[in-house]
C-alpha positions as CSV (number, residue, x, y, z in Angstrom):
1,X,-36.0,25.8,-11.7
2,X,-32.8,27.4,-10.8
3,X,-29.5,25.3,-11.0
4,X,-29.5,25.0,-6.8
5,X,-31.5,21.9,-5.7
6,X,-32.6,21.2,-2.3
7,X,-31.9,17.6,-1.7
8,X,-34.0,15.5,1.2
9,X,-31.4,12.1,1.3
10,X,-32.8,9.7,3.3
11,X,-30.7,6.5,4.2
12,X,-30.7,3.7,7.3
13,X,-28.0,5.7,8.8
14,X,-25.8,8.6,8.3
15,X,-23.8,8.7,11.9
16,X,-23.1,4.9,11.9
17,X,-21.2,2.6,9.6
18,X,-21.9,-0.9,11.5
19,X,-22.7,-3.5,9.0
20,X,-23.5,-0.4,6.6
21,X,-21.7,-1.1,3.0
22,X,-23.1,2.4,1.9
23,X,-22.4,4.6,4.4
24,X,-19.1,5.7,2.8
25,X,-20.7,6.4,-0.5
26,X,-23.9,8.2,0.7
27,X,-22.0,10.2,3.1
28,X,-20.0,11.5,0.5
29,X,-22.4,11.9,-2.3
30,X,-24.0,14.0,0.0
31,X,-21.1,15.9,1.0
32,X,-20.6,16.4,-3.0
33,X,-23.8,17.6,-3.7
34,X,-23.6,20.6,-0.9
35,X,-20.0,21.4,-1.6
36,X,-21.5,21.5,-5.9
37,X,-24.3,24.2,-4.2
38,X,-26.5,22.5,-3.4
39,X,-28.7,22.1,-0.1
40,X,-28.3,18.8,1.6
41,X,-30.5,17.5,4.5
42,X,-29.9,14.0,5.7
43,X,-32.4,11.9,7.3
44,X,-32.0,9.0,9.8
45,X,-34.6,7.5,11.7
46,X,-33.8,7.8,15.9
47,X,-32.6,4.5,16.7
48,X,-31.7,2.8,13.7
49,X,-30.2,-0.3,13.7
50,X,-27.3,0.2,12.7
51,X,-26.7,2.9,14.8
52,X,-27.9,0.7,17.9
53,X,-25.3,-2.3,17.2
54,X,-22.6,0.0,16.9
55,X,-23.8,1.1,20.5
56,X,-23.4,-2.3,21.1
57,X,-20.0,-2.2,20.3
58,X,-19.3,-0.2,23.9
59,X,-19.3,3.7,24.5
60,X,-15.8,4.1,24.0
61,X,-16.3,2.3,20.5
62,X,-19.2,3.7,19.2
63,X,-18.7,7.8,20.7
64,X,-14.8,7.2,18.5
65,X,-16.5,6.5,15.6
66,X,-19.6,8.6,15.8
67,X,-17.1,11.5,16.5
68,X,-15.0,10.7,13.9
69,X,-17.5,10.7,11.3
70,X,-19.0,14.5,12.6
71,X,-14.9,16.0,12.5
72,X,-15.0,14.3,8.7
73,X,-18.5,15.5,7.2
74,X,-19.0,18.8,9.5
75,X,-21.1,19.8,6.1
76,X,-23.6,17.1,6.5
77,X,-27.2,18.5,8.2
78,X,-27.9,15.4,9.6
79,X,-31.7,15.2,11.1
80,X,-33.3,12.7,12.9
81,X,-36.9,11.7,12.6
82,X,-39.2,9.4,15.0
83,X,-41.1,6.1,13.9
84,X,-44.4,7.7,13.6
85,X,-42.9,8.9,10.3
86,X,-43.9,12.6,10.9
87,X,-42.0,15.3,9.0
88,X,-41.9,18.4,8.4
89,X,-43.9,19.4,5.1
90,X,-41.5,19.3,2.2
91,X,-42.4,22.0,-0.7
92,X,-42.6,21.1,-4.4
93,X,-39.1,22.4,-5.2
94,X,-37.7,19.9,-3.1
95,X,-35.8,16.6,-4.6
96,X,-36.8,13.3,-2.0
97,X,-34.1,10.7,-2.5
98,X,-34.9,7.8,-0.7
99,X,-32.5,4.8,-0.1
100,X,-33.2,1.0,-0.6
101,X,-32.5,0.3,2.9
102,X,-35.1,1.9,4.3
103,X,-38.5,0.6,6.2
104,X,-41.5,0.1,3.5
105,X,-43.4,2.1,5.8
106,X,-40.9,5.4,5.7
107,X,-40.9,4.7,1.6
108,X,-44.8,4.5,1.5
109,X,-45.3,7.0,4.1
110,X,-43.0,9.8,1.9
111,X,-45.1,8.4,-1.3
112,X,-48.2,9.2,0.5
113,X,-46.9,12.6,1.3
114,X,-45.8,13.4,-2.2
115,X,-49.2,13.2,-3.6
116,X,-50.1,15.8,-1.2
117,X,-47.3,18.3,-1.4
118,X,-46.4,17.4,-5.3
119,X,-42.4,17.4,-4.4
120,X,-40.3,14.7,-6.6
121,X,-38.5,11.5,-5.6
122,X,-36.1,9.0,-6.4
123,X,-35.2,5.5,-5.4
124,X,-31.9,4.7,-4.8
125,X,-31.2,1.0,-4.8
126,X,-27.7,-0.1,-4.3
127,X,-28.7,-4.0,-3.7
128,X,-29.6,-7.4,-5.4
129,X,-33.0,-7.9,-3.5
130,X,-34.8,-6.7,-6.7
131,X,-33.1,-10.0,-8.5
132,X,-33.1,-12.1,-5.8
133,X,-36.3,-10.8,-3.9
134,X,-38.4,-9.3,-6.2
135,X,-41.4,-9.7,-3.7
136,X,-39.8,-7.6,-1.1
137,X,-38.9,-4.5,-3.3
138,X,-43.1,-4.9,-4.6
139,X,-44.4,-3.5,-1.5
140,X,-42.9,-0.5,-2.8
141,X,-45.3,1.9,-4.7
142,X,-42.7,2.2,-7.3
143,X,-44.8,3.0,-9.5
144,X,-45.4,6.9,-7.7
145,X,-41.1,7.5,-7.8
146,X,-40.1,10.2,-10.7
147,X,-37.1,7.4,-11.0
148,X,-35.0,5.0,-10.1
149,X,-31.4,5.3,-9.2
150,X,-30.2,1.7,-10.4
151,X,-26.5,0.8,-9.1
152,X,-25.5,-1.5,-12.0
153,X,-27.8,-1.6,-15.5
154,X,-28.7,-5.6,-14.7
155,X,-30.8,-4.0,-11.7
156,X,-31.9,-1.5,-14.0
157,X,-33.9,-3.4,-16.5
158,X,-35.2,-5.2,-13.9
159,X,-36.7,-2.4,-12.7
160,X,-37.9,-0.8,-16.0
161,X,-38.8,-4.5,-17.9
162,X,-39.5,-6.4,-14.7
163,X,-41.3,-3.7,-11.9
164,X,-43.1,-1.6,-15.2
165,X,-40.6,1.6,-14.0
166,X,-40.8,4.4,-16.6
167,X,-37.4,6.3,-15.7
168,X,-34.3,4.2,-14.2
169,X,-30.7,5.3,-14.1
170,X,-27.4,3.2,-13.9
171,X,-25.7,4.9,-10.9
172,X,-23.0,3.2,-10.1
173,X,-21.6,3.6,-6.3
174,X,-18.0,5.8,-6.5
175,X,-15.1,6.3,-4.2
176,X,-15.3,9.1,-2.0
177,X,-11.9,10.7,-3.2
178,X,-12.0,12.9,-0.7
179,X,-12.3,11.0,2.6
180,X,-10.7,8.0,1.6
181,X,-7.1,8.6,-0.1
182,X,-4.1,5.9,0.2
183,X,-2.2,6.4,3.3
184,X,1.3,5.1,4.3
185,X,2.2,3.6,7.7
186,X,4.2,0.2,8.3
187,X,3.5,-2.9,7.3
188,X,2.6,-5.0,10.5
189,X,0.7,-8.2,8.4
190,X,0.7,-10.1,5.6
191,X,-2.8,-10.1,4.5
192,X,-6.2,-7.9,5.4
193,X,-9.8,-8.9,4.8
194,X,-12.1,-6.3,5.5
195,X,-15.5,-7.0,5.2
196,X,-18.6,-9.0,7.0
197,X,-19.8,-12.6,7.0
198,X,-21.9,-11.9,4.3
199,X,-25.0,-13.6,5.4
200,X,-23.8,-16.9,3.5
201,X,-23.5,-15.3,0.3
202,X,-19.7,-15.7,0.1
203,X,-18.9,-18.0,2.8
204,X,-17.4,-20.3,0.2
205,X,-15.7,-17.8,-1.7
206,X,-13.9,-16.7,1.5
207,X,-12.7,-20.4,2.3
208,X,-11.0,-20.4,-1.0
209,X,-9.8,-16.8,-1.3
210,X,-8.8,-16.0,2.1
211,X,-9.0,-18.9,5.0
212,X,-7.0,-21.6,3.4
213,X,-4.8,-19.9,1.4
214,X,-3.5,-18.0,5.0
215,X,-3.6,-21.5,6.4
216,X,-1.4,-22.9,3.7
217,X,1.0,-20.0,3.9
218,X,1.0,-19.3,7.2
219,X,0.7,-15.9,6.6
220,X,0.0,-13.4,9.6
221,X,-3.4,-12.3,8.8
222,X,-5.8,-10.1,10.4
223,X,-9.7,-9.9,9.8
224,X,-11.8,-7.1,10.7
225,X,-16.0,-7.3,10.1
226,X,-19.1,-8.0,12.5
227,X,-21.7,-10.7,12.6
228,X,-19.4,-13.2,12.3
229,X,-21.0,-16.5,13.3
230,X,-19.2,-18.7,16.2
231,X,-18.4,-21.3,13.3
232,X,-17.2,-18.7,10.9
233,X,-14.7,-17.4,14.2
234,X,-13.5,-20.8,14.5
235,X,-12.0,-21.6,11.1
236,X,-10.4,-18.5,11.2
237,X,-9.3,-19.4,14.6
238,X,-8.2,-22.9,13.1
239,X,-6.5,-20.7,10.1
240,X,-4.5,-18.6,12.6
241,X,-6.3,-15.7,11.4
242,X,-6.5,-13.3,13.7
243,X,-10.2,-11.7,14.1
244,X,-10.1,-8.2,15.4
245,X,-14.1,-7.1,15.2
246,X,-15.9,-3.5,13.9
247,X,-13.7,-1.2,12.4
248,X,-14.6,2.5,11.8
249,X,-15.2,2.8,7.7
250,X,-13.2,5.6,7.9
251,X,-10.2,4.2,9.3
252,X,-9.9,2.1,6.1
253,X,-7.2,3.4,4.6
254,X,-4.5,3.3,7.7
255,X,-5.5,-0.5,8.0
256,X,-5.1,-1.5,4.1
257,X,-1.5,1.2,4.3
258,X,0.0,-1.5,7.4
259,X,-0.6,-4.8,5.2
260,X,1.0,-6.1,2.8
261,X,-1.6,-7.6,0.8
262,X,-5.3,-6.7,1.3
263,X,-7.8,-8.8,-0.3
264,X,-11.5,-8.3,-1.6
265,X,-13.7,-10.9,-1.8
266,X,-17.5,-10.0,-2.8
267,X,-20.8,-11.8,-2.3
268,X,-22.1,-14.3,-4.7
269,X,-24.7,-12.2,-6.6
270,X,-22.3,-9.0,-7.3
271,X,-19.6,-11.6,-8.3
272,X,-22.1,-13.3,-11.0
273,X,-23.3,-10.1,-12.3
């Protein structure tokens, strides 16, 4: 093996960010690994839905951001695959890294295809659902991965004393130092909250972090995320928070440099440990 590997990432979405936590971190893990020397292809599956809500978001919306992201990773090889999940052959030199938050079929469809072809894969899983829904992550053959790419060692063991993995990795998610670097503008609010609903996994935490603090204080805050329920929109509304929708992962920076204070308020599970 020569020190050059050729990489096959496969994630949910590479061109959109809507409601996609990861996309800063696999975007530029990817980027990483081709600037190191490495060759990078990127997979995403035509249509994904991620990339289809942030259509929903308008043209003018989602072309900005799509754009945006192509001017800041003009590395990436992105390459987009059907749902019949038919690829091109991948050789045994080749490295398939696979990410959680992909369809059981794709996962079970590149296993199937690896004991054909003999090429090596990993699992990449940067979520709770082995913890909290151990079930779901079963219908994965983990059992035919070379590994497991484990974002915090609790997940880990899971996977090695819990799913009977042989090899697991803590690989904790990193900033992309790069692409995301503290900017400096004016302040124009108080407080920021960046972040989605959270599919009721912090809905209490951000009543007592975020919603009545601002309402106690009165302080001019602004709130940017998506699915946001119509109840969750009204006690902001109530908290004279103003709610401002999608915002481009990218453009993070420039809105945490115009606040005074920004805020972070995770879900339940990472919270607990």
């Amino acid at each position: 093996m020569t020190d050059r590997l050729k990489f096959r990432i496969f994630a949910h979405s590479w061109t959109s960010d809507w409601n996609h936590g990861n996309a800063h971190f696999l975007r530029g893990l990817a980027s990483q690994l081709g600037q190191s020397g490495h060759e990078v292809r990127c997979y995403e599956q035509e249509g994904s839905w991620s990339r289809a809500n942030l259509e929903q978001e308008g043209a003018e919306v989602a072309d900005r951001a799509v754009r945006q992201f192509e001017r800041m990773f003009p590395d990436l090889d992105v390459r987009f695959y059907k749902d019949d999940f038919r690829f091109v052959s991948f050789a045994t030199e080749e490295l398939v890294l696979i990410h959680e938050w992909n369809p059981p079929q794709l996962v079970n469809a590149l296993l199937a295809l690896k004991k054909k072809l003999g090429f090596r894969t990993l699992f990449h899983d940067t979520h709770h659902r082995a913890y909290t829904n151990p079930r779901e992550m079963l219908q994965l053959e983990l059992g035919q991965f070379d590994g497991v790419l484990a974002f915090g060692e609790a997940i880990r063991r899971i996977y090695v004393d819990g799913f009977g993995v042989r090899r697991a990795w803590t690989f904790h998610e990193a900033a992309d130092v790069v692409h995301y670097v503290p900017a400096h503008a004016s302040k124009i609010t108080d407080v920021l909250w960046i972040g989605n609903w959270g599919d009721e996994e912090r809905t209490r935490e951000l009543q007592e972090f975020l919603i009545i603090p601002v309402r106690e204080s009165r302080a001019r805050a602004v709130v940017h995320g998506v699915r946001y329920p119509q109840q969750a929109l009204q006690l902001l509304a109530q908290a004279g928070i103003e709610y401002r929708g999608y915002l481009p992962n990218l453009e993070v920076p420039q809105g945490y440099a115009r606040s005074a204070l920004t805020v972070h308020v995770p879900r339940r599970f990472y919270a607990n440990g």
